[in-house]
C-alpha positions in Angstrom: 2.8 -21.2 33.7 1.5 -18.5 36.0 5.1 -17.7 37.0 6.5 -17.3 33.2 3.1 -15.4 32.5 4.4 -11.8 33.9 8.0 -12.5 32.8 6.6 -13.3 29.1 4.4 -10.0 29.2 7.4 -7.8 30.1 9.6 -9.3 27.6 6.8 -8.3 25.2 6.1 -5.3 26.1 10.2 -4.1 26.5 10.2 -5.6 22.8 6.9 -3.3 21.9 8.2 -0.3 23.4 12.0 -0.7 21.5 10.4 -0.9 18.2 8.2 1.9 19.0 11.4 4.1 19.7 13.3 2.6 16.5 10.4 3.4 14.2 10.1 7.0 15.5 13.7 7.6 15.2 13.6 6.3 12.1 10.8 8.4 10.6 12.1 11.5 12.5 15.9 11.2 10.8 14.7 9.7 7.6 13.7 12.7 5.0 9.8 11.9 3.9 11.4 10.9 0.1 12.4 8.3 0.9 10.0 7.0 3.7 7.1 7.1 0.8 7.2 3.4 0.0 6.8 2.9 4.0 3.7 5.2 4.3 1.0 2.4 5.0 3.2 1.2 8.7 4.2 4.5 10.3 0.4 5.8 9.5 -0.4 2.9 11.9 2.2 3.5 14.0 0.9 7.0 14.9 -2.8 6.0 15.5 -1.2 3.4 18.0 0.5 6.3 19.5 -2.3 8.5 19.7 -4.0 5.7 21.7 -1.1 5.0 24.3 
């Protein structure tokens, strides 16, 4: 176990850090019309940013 822990965590955080960047390219090429229904995740998405 204390090998796969640090593997595990990377693999995690790579998978973190690719959805970050698909979301924000998503919101930034998307026009706000049609990113309405999908207000209530990227709110959350930029307080998450704000902390990192």
């Amino acid at each position: 176990m204390p090998q796969m822990a640090p593997l595990w965590w990377s693999t995690l955080f790579m998978m973190f850090i690719l959805s970050m960047i698909m979301v924000s390219i998503a919101m930034y090429f998307l026009p706000q019309k049609k990113s309405e229904s999908m207000m209530n995740a990227p709110l959350e998405i930029k307080n998450m940013k704000l902390m990192w």
